[in-house]
C-alpha positions in Angstrom: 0.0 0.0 0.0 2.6 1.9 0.6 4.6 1.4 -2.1 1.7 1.9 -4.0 1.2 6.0 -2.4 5.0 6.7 -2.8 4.2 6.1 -6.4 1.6 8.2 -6.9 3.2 10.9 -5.0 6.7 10.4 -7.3 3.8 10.8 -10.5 2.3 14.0 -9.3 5.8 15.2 -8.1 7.2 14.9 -11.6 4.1 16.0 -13.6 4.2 18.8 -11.0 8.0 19.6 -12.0 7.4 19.2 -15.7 4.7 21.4 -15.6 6.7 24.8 -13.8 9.7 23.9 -16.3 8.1 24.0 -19.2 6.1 27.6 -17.7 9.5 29.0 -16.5 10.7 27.9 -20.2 7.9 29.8 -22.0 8.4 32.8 -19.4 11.7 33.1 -20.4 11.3 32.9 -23.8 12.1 36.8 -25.8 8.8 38.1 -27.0 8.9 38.5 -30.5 8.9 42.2 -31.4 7.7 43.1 -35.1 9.8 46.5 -36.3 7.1 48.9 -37.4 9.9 51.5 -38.7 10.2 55.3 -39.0 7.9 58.0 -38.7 6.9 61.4 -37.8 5.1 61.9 -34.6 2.4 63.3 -32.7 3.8 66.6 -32.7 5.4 66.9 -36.3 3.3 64.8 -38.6 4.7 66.1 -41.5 8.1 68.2 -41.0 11.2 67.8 -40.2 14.3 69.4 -40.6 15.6 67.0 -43.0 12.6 68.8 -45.4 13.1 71.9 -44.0 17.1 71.7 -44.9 16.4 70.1 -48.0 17.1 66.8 -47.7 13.3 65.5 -48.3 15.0 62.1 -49.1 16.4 61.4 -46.0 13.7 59.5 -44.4 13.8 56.0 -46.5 17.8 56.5 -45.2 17.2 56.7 -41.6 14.5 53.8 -41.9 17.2 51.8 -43.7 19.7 52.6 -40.8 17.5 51.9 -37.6 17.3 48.3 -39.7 20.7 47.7 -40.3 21.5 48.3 -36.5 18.9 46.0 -35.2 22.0 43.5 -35.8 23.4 45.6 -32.8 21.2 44.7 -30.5 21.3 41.9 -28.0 18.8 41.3 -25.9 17.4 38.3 -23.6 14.0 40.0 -23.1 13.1 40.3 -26.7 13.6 40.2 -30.4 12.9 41.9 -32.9 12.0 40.6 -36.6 11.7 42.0 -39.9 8.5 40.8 -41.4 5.2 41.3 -41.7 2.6 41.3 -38.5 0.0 37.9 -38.5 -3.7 38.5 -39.0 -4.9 40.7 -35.9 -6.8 37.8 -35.0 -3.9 35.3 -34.5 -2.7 35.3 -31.0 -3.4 38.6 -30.0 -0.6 38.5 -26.7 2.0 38.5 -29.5 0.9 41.5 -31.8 3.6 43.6 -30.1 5.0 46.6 -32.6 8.1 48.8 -32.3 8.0 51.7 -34.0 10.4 54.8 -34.0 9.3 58.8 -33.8 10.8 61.7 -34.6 8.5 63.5 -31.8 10.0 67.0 -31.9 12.7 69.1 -33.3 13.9 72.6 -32.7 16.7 74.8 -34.3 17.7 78.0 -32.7 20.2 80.6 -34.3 21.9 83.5 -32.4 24.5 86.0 -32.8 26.3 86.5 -29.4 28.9 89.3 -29.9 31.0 88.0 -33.3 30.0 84.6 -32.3 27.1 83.4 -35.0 25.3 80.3 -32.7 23.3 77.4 -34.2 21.6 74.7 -31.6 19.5 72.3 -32.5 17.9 69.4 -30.7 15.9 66.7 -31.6 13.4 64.1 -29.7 12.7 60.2 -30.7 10.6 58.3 -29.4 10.9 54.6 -29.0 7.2 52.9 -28.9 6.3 49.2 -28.1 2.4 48.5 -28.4 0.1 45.7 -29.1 -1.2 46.2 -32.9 -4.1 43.8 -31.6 -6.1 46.5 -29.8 -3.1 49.5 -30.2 -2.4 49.7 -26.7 1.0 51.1 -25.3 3.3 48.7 -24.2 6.4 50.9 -23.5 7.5 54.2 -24.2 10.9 55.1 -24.2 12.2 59.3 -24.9 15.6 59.8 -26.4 17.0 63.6 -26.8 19.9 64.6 -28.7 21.1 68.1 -28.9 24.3 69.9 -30.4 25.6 73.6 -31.2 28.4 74.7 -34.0 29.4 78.3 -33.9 30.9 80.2 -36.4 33.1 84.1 -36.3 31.8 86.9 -38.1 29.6 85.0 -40.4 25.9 83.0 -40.2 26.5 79.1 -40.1 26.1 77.8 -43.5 23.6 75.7 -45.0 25.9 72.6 -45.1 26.9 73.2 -42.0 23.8 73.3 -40.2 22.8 70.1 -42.5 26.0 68.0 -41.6 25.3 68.9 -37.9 21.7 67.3 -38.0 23.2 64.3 -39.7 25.9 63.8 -37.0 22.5 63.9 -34.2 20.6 61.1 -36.4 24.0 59.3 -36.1 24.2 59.9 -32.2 20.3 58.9 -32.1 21.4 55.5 -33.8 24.3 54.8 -31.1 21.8 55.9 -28.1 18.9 53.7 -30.0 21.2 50.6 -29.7 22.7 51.0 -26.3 19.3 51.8 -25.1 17.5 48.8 -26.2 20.6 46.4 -25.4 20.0 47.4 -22.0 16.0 47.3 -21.6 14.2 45.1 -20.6 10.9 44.0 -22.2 7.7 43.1 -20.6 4.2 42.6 -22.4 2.4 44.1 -19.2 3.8 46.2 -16.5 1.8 46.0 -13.2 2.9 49.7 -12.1 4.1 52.7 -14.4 5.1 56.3 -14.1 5.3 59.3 -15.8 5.1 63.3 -15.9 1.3 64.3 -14.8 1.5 67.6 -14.4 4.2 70.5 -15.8 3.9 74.0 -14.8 6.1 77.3 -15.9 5.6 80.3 -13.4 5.7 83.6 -15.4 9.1 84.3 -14.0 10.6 81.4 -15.9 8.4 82.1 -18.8 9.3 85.5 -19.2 13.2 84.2 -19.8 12.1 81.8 -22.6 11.9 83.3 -26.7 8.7 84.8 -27.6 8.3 81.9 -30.2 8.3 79.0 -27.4 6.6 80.9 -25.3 3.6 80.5 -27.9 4.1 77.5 -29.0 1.1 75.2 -28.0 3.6 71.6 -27.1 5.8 73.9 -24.8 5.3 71.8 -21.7 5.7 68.7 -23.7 8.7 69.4 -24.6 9.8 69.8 -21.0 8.4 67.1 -20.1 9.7 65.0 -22.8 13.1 66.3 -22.5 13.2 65.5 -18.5 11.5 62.2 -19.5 14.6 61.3 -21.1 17.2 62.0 -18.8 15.1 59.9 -16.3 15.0 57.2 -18.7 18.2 57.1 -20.0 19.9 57.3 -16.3 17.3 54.9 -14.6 16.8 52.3 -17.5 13.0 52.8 -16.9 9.7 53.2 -19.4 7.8 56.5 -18.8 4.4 57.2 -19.7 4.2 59.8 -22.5 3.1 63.0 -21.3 -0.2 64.5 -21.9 -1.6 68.0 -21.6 -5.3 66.2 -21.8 -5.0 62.6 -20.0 -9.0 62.2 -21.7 -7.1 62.1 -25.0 -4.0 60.0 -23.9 -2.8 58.8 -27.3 0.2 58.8 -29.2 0.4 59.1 -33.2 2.6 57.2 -35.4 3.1 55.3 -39.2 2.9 51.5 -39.3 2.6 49.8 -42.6 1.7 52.8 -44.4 -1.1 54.0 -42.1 -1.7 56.4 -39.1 -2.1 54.7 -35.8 -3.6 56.1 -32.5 -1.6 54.3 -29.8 -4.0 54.7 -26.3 -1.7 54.4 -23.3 -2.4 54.7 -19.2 -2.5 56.7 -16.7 0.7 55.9 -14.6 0.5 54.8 -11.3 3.1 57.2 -10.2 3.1 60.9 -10.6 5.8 62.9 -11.8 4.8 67.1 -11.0 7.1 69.7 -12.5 7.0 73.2 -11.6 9.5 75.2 -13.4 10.0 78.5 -11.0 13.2 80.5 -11.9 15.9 80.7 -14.7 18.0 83.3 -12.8 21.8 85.3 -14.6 23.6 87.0 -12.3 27.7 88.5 -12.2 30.6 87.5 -10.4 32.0 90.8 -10.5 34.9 89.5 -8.4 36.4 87.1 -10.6 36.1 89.1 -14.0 38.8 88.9 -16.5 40.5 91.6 -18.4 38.7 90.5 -21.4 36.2 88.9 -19.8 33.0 88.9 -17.7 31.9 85.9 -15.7 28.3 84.7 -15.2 26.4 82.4 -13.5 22.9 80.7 -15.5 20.8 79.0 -12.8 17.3 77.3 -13.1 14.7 75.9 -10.6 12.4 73.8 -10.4 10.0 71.8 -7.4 9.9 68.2 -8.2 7.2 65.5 -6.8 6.9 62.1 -7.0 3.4 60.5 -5.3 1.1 57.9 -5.7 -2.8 59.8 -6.5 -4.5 56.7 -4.9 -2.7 56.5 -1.5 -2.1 60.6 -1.4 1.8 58.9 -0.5 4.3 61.1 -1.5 8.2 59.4 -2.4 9.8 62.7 -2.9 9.1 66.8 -2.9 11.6 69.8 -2.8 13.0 72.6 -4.6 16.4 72.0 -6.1 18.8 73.9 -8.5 21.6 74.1 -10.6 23.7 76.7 -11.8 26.0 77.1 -14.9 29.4 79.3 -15.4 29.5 80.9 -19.0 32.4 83.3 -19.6 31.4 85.8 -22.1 33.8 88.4 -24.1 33.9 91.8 -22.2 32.5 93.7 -25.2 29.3 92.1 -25.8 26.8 94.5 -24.1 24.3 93.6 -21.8 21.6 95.2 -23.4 21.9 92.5 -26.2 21.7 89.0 -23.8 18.3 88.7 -24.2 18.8 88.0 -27.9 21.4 85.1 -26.8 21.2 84.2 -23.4 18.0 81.5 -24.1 21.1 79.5 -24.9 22.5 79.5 -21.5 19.2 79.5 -19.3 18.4 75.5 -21.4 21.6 74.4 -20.4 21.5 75.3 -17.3 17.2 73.7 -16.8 18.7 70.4 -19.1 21.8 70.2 -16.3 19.4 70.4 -13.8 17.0 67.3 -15.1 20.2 65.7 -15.4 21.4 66.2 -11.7 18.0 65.0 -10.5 17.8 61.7 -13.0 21.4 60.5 -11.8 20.3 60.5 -7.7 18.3 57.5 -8.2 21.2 55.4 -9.3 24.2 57.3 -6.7 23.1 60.3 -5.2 25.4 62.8 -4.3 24.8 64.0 -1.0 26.7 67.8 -1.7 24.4 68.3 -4.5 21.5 67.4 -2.2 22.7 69.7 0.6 23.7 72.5 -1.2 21.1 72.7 -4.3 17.9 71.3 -2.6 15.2 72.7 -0.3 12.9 70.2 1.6 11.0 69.3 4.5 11.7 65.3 3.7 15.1 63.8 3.8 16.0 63.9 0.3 19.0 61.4 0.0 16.4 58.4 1.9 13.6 60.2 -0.6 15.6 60.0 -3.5 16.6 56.0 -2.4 12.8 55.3 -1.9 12.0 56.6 -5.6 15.0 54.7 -6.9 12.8 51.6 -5.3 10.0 53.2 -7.4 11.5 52.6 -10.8 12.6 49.8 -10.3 8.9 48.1 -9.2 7.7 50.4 -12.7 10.4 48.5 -15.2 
């Protein structure tokens, strides 16, 4: 009889160890990731400065490129193929889609002095959704930016046009690092992103009458900090939205417009930019120079809306040194100094995005303003991206 039990118990033991081998198995397994290719996105749907620069051609090349380096990439969480989607009504857990958007572009020229200034910057958007039902997966923010100057003369044409092909080319390295290092899931059980983004009027007032009207100006904050905290926390962020009832993303797959609906995170990110601040150091000017400082504020939040918790909440800061030629008058930085107040806010997202992964505790002390502990806060919301990835 016994013999007989001890049997039956070795049977349901080894159907019972089949059975969570074969699940871990297909658990581990990469999901298969379809590459939708390039597009324009929800904020340029048909510009870019590829047209605007003449190079209208340039798209089918990029396409081409993002294809080739798909070779590049290595990873155990996914793969992705080049072919066609299956039927929408085949196995609709594994309809998932990246795509690639060019979500925003700027170019900004300025004469500063004898110095002629051209900075551009440009914002990608890497998207994984389910073509079943076109629901976001992942979202991931990439931002490159770059400058050339020239003396006496207005950057030329080429110029300006090999400078936006060396930014695709740094997109391209940044695309494959990136996505070597994510990892993939088909469902995340807790997301975050940027909720709400606020500029006070002191802030705004510093910023070029052309972004202060432009309608996607807190996007592009958003976005921009999105991608610092992405980049430096290997974490997904939900795409901002000025309307959450219209929370969609646009982009191209096989030759169509899609509407991509994606989630309200689970986490709150709250930005409220308050001061970009230029001030002298009168005591450490050159003969042929003058000395200023570029700072930028902003309060930062992080909270859960269900529970009211907040992770983390305080006003921090960074400033920037810029040594300018003693004959450019002051009466003329307005025209210029847009230049130096976006460094200094882009420094600043920076700063913040890299105390997740090691803060620095001087930075903390000497830039910040809080009535938490910011270097335990700042531990707690690295625990926070890590439960969102």
């Amino acid at each position: 009889m016994r013999s007989k039990y001890s049997k039956n118990i070795l049977l349901i033991s080894t159907y019972l160890l089949v059975f969570f081998f074969k699940l871990n198995l297909l658990a581990s397994e990469p999901t298969k990731v379809v590459y939708g290719g390039f597009s324009y996105g929800t904020n340029l749907p048909e510009k870019s400065l590829f047209k605007t620069l003449g190079l209208s051609n340039e798209l089918f090349s990029i396409n081409n490129k993002l294809k080739t380096a798909i070779q590049k990439i290595n990873n155990s969480s996914f793969v992705i193929k080049l072919e066609d989607l299956k039927a929408k009504n085949e196995d609709p857990e594994n309809q998932i889609v990246m795509v690639i958007a060019l979500d925003d572009e700027n170019i900004f020229d300025t004469i500063m002095g004898d110095v002629h200034i051209t900075n551009a910057s440009l914002t990608f958007r890497i998207i994984f959704f389910n073509a079943y039902n076109n629901t976001l997966v992942a979202s991931i923010p990439i931002e490159i930016w770059q400058d050339i100057q020239s003396y006496k003369k207005n950057n030329s044409q080429a110029a300006k046009i090999e400078m936006i092909k060396k930014m695709y080319e740094a997109f391209l390295n940044e695309y494959v690092s990136i996505l070597n290092n994510f990892e993939l899931k088909k469902k995340y059980n807790l997301r975050i992103g940027i909720k709400n983004l606020n500029i006070e009027d002191d802030a705004l007032k510093k910023m070029p009458a052309k972004l202060q009207k432009d309608f996607f100006i807190k996007e592009k904050f958003a976005t921009s900090f999105s991608a610092f905290i992405s980049k430096n926390n290997n974490v997904a962020l939900v795409p901002f939205s000025m309307d959450r009832t219209g929370s969609t993303l646009k982009a191209k797959f096989q030759d169509q417009e899609i509407t991509i609906k994606f989630p309200d995170p689970d986490y709150y990110i709250d930005v409220n930019i308050k001061k970009l601040v230029r001030f002298e150091d009168k005591k450490n000017k050159k003969a042929t120079n003058q000395v200023f400082y570029y700072g930028s504020g902003i309060e930062f939040k992080v909270y859960q809306p269900d529970t009211k918790k907040t992770v983390i909440q305080g006003y921090m800061k960074r400033v920037t040194t810029q040594i300018l030629p003693d004959n450019i008058e002051k009466s003329t930085f307005k025209n210029f100094e847009w230049f130096f107040y976006n460094n200094s806010l882009k420094a600043l997202f920076k700063k913040i995005s890299e105390q997740t992964p090691k803060s620095d505790k001087k930075w903390i002390k000497t830039s910040t303003e809080s009535d938490l502990k910011l270097t335990k806060a700042f531990k707690e919301l690295n625990e926070v991206y890590q439960k969102c990835r």
